[in-house]
C-alpha positions as CSV (number, residue, x, y, z in Angstrom):
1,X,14.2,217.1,-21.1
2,X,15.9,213.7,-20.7
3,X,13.3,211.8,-22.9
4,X,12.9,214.5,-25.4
5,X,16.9,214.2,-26.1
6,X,16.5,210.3,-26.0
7,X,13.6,210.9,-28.7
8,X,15.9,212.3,-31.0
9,X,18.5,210.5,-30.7
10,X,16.2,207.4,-31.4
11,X,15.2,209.4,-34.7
12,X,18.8,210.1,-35.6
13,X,19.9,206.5,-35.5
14,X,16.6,205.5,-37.3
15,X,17.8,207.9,-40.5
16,X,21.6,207.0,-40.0
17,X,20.8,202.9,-40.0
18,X,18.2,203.1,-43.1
19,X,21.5,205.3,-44.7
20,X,23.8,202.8,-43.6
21,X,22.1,199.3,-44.8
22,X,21.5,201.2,-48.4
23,X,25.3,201.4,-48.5
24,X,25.7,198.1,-48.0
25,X,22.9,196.5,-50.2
26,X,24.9,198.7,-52.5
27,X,28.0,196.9,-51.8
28,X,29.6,194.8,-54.5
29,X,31.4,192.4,-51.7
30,X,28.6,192.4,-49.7
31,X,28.1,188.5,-50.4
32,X,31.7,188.1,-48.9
33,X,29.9,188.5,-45.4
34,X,28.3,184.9,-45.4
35,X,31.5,183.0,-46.2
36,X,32.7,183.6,-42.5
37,X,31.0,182.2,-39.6
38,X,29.7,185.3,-37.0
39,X,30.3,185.4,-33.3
40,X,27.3,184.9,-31.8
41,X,25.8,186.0,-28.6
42,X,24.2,184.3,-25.7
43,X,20.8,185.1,-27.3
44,X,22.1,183.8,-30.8
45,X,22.7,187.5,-32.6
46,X,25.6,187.9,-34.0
47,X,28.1,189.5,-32.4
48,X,29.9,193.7,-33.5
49,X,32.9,192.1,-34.7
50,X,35.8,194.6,-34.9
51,X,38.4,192.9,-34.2
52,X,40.0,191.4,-36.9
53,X,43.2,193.1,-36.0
54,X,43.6,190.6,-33.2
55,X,41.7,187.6,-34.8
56,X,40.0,187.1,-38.2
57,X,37.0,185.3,-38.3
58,X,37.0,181.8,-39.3
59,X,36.1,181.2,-43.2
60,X,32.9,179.0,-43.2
61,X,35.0,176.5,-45.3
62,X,37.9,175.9,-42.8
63,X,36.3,173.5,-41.3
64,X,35.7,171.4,-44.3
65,X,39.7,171.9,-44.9
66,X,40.8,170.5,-41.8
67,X,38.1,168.1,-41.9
68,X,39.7,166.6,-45.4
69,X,43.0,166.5,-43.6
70,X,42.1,164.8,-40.9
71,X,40.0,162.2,-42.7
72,X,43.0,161.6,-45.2
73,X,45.0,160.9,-42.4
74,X,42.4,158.2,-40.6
75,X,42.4,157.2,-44.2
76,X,45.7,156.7,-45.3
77,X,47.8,157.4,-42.4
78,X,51.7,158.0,-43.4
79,X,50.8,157.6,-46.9
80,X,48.8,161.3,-46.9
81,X,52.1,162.7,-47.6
82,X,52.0,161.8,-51.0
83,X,48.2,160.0,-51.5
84,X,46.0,162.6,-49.6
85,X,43.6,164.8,-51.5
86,X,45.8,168.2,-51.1
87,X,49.4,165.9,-50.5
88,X,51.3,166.8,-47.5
89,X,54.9,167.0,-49.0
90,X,53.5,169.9,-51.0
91,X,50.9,171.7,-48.8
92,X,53.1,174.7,-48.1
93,X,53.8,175.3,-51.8
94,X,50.4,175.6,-52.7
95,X,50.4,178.4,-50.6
96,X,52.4,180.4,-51.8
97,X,51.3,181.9,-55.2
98,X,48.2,183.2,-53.5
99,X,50.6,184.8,-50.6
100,X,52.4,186.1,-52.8
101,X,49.9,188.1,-54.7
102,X,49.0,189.9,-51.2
103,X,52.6,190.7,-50.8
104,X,53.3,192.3,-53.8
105,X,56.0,189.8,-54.8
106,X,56.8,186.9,-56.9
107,X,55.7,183.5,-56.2
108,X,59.6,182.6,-56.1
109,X,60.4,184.8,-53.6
110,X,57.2,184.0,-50.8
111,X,57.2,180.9,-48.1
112,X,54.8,179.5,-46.2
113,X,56.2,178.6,-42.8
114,X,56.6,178.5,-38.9
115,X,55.1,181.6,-37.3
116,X,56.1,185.1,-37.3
117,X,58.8,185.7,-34.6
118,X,60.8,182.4,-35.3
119,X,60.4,183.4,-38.7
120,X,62.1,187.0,-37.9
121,X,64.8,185.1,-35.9
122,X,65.6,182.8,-39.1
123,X,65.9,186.1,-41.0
124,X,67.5,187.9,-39.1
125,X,70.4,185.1,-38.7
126,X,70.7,185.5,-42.2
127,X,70.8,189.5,-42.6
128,X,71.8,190.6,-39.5
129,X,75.6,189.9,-40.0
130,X,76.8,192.6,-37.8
131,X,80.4,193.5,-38.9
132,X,81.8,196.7,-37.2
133,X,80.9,199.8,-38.0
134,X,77.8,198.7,-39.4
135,X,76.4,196.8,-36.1
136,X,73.5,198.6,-35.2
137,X,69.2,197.8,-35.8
138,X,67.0,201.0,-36.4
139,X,63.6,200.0,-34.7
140,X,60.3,201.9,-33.5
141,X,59.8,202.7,-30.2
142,X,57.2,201.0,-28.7
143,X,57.1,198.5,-31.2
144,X,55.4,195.0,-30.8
145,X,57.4,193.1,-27.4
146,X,57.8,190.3,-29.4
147,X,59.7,192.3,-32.4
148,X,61.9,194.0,-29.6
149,X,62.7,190.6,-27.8
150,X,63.5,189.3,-30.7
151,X,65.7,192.4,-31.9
152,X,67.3,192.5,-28.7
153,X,68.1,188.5,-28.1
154,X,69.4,188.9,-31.6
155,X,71.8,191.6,-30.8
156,X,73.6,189.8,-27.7
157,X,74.0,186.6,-29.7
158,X,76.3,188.2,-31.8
159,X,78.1,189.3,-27.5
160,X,77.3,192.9,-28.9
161,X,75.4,195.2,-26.4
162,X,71.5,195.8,-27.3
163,X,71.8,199.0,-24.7
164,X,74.2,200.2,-27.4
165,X,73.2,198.9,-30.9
166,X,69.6,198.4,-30.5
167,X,68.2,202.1,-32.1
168,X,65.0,203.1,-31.0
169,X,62.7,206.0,-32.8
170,X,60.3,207.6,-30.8
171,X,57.6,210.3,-31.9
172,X,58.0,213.4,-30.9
173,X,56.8,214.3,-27.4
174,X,53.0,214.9,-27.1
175,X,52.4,212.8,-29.9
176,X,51.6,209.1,-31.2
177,X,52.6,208.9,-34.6
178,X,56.3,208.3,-36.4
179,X,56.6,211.3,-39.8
180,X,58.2,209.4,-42.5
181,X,60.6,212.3,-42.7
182,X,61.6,211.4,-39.3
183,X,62.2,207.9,-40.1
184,X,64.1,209.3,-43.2
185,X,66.3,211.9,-41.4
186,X,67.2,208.9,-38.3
187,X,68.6,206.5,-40.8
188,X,70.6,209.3,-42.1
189,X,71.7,209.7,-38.5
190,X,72.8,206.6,-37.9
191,X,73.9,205.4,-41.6
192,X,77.2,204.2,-41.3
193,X,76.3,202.1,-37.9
194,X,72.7,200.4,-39.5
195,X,72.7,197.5,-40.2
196,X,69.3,196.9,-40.6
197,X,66.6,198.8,-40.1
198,X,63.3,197.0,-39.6
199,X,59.5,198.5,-39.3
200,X,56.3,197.4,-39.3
201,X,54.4,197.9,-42.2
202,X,51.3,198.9,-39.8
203,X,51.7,200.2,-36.2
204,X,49.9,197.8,-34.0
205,X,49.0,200.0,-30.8
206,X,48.4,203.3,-33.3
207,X,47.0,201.8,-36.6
208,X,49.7,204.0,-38.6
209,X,50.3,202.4,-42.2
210,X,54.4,203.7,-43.8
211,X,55.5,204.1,-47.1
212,X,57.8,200.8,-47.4
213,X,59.3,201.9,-50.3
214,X,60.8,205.0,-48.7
215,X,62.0,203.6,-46.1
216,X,63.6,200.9,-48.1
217,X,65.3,203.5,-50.2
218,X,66.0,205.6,-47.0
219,X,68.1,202.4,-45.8
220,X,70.0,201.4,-48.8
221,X,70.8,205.2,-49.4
222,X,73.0,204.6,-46.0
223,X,74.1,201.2,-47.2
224,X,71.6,199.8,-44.8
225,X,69.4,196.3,-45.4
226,X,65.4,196.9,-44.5
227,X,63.3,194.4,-43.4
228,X,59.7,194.8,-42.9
229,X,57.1,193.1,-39.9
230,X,53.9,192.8,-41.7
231,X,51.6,191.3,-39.0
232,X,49.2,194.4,-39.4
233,X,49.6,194.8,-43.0
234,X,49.2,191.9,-44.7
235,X,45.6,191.4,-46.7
236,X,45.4,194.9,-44.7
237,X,47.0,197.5,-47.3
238,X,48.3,197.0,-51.1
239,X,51.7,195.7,-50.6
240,X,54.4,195.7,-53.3
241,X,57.3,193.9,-51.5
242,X,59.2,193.2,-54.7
243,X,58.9,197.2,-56.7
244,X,59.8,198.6,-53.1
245,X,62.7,196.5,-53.3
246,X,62.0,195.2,-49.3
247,X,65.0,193.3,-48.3
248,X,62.8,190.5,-46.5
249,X,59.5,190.8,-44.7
250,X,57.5,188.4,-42.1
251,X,53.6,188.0,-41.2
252,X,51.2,185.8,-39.5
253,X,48.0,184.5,-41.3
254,X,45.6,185.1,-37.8
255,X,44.7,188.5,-38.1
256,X,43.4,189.6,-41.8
257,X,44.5,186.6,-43.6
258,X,41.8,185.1,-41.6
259,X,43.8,181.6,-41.1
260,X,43.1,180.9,-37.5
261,X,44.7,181.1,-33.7
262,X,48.4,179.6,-34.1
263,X,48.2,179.5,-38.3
264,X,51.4,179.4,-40.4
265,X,52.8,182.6,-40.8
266,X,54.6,183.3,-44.0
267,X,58.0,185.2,-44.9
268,X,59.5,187.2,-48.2
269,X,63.1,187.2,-49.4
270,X,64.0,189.5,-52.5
271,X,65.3,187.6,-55.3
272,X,68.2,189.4,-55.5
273,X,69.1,187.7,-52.5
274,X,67.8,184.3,-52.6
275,X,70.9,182.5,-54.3
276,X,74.2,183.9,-51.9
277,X,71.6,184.5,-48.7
278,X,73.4,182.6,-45.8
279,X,70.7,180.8,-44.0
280,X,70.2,178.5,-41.1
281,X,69.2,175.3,-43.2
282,X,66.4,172.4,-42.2
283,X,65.2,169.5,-44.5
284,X,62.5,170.9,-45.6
285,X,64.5,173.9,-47.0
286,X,66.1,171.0,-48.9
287,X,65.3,170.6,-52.7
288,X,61.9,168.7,-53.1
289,X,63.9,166.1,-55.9
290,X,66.0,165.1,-53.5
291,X,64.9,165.9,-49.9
292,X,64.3,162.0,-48.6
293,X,67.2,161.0,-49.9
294,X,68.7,162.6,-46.3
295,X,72.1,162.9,-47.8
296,X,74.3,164.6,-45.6
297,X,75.1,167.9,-48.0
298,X,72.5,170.6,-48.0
299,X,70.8,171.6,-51.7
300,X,68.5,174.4,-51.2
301,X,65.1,174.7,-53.0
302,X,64.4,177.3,-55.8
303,X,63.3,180.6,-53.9
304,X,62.6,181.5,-50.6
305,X,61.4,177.9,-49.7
306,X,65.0,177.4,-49.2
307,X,64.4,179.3,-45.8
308,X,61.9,176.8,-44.5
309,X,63.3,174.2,-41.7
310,X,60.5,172.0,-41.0
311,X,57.3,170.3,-43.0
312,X,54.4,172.6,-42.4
313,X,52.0,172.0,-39.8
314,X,48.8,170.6,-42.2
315,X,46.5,171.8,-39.9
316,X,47.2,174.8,-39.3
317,X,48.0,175.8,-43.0
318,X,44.3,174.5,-44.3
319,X,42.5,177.4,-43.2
320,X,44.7,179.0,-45.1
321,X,43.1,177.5,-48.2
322,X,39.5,178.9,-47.6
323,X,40.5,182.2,-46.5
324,X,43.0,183.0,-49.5
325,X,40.6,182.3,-52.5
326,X,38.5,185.1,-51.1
327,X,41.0,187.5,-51.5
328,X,41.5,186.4,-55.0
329,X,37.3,186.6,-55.4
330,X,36.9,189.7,-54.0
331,X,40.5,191.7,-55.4
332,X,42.6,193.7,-53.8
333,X,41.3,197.4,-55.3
334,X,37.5,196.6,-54.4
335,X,38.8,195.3,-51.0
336,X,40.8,198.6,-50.1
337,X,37.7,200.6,-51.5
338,X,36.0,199.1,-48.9
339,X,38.4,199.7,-46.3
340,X,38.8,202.7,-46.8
341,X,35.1,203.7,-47.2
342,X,34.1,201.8,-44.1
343,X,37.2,203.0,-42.0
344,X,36.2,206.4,-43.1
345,X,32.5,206.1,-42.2
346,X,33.8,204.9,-38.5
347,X,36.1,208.3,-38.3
348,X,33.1,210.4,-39.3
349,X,30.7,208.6,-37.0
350,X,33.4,209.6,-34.0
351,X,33.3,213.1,-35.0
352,X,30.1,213.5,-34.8
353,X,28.8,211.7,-31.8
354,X,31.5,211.9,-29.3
355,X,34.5,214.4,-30.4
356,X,34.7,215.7,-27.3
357,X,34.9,212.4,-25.7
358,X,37.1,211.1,-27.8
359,X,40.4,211.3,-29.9
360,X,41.2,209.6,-33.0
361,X,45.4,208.4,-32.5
362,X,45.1,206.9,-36.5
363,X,46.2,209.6,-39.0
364,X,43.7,210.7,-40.8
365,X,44.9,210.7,-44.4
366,X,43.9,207.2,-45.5
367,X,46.6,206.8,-47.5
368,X,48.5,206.1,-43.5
369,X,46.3,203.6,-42.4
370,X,44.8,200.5,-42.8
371,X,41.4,199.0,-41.3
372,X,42.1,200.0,-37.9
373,X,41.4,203.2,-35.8
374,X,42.5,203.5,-32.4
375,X,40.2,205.4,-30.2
376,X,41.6,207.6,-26.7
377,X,39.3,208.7,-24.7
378,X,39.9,211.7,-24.0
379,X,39.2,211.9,-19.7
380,X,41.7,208.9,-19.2
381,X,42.8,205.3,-19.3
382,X,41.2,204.1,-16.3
383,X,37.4,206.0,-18.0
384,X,38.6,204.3,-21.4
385,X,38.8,200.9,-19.9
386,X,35.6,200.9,-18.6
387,X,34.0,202.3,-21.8
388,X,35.8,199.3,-23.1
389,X,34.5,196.5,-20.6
390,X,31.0,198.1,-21.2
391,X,30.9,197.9,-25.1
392,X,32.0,194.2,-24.4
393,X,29.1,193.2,-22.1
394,X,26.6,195.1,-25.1
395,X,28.2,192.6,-27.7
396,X,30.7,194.9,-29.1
397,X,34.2,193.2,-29.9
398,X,37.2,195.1,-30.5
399,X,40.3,195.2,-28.2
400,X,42.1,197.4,-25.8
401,X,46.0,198.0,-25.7
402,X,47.6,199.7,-23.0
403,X,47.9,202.0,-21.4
404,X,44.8,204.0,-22.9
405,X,43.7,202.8,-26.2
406,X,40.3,201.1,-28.1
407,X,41.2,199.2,-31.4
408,X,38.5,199.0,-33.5
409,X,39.1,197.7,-36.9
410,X,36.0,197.0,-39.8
411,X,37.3,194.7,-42.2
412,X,35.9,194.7,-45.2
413,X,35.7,190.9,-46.2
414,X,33.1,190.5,-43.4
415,X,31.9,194.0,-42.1
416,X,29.4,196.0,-42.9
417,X,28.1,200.0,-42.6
418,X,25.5,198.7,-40.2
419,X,28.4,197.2,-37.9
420,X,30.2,200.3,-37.8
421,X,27.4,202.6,-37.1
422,X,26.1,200.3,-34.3
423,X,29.6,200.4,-32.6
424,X,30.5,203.9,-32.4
425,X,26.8,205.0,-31.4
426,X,26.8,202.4,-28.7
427,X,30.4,203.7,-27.8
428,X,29.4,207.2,-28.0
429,X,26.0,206.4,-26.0
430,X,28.3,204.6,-23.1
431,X,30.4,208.1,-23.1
432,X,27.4,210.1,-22.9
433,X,25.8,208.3,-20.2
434,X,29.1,208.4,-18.4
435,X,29.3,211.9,-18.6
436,X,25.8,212.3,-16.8
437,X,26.5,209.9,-14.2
């Protein structure tokens, strides 16, 4: 009985792989794939890379960026700033019209700089000017520690209470996920003590993508600023920072924009804001004309490179360089078709093989979610985390968050049909054998 289920099973997965690898023959990006070097295995496979939620892959032409850089500066020492193939004094700059385009803003209104939570501290010294009754910061429940810590730190600098003026939305009991109508009706709420509401653009534990725009509109309807973490989001989901008139926004470059461990992250400021914006002010924030004279008196640059404190970190930006003009290769509309189509195929491949097993915590409208799905299984966390450590040891990467939660996420720069139908049959295959054990 055993062997004759094993037998068609065997046959299944035969018809749903042939399926699978016509789809992505059929796929227009499908070159993408070989401009990022694969995780590979002990027995030199590649690797089921799902995890570029956590970590993108590394473009194959990274290396060949930080190469340049460090040759230029064997080669030229202090004189790279101005002499080296890609100049240092200007690296960040460069940077930003591409980053922009993701964002959804203009090139003016986009920096390149330090990493996402001191770049959330730097903004939020310059629009979190608590004066009273407006003192309060609308946040997520649950959202990312470092958000929170940074919220709450943020809070008692100003010697205000975060017990008291730190607002936290939860969903409602029994469930995972945040209604926008509930975001909407808790700024109403709370209007005339927000200050600032801030929310991610994607939840990282739950995979839920919001309607920025709404929210936005939600928060200056109550006389409210809205800022926007973007960790999950960007060169996730279409982004449109500027027409959703966003207040200011942060990211990091590690997860989709494929830029490394530790890249430069990268901030927004609406231009409506950039000229009377107070702001904590560094050299490099200094305009470019004049920034070695050192003079004493602060001149801002044009735009949001004004914000910037420090020269950017060369080596961490150049990655930066080879993953960006993929994006621009590839577009943004054929890469959300492709999201969407392999995040889809991933949701239907659960359904089918291990429903019962499993729950899917993403919504289900893909208009509410990016890449990612986060997987519960369904008989607990302590089951789930094994199911977990066992896809690992069969050459399956995604991640686990706590306390009961598989993020798997198929991006669609360098995933494939194939990928997705070999994770969630060996994931379904682990529950299964579980279950008879």
């Amino acid at each position: 009985m055993v062997s004759t289920q094993r037998a068609r099973w065997t046959r299944s997965f035969q018809r749903a792989l042939e399926q699978s690898r016509e789809r992505d023959e059929a796929d227009p990006l499908a070159g993408l794939r070989a401009r990022f070097a694969l995780p590979r295995g002990n027995d030199g496979a590649p690797l089921l890379y799902l995890c570029g939620h956590s970590l993108g892959l590394a473009p194959v032409q990274a290396r060949a960026m930080i190469d340049a850089e460090l040759q230029d500066w064997e080669r030229l020492g202090v004189l790279g700033h101005e002499h080296a193939h890609t100049p240092w004094i200007e690296y960040a700059e460069r940077l930003h019209e591409p980053l922009a385009r993701l964002a959804g803003a203009r090139p003016a209104e986009v920096v390149a700089m330090n990493s996402l939570s001191v770049n959330l501290h730097l903004l939020l010294a310059s629009f979190y000017r608590p004066r009273a009754p407006r003192t309060a910061i609308l946040i997520e429940s649950g959202a990312f520690s470092s958000d929170r810590h940074v919220v709450a730190t943020q809070i008692a600098w100003h010697e205000l209470d975060p017990a008291h003026e730190l607002i936290e939305l939860a969903p409602q009991p029994g469930e995972d996920l945040i209604d926008i109508q509930a975001i909407e009706a808790a700024i109403r709420q709370h209007g005339e003590r927000l200050a600032l509401v801030l929310w991610p653009g994607v939840q990282y534990r739950t995979g839920q993508s919001f309607d920025l725009a709404r929210i936005a509109r939600a928060a200056h309807a109550a006389g409210s600023l809205a800022g926007f973490d973007l960790a999950h989001a960007m060169g996730n989901v279409p982004l449109s920072l500027h027409d959703d008139a966003a207040d200011f926004a942060v990211w990091c470059s590690y997860k989709y924009l494929n830029a490394g461990p530790g890249a430069i992250g990268g901030a927004f400021v609406h231009e409506r804001h950039l000229a009377a914006a107070p702001r904590l002010a560094g050299w490099w924030g200094h305009a470019p004309a004049t920034r070695f004279a050192l003079s004493g008196e602060f001149a801002p640059a044009a735009g949001a490179a004004a914000f910037a404190i420090s020269n950017p970190p060369v080596f961490s930006s150049a990655p930066l360089r080879a993953s960006l003009p993929l994006f621009a290769a590839a577009g943004i509309p054929a890469l959300r078709t492709k999201s969407v189509a392999l995040t889809g195929y991933l949701e239907a491949l659960v359904s089918e093989l291990a429903a019962e097993q499993l729950c899917v915590v993403t919504p289900a409208d893909p208009a509410q979610r990016g890449c990612q799905l986060s997987l519960r299984v369904r008989s607990g966390s302590e089951r789930g985390r094994r199911a977990f450590d066992a896809l690992a040891a069969q050459g399956v990467i995604c991640d686990w968050r706590e306390p009961d939660i598989i993020r798997m996420a198929p991006v669609p720069l360098y995933n494939r049909h194939e990928d997705v139908l070999r994770a969630a049959w060996q994931l379904a295959a682990i529950l299964s054998d579980a279950n008879r054990s």
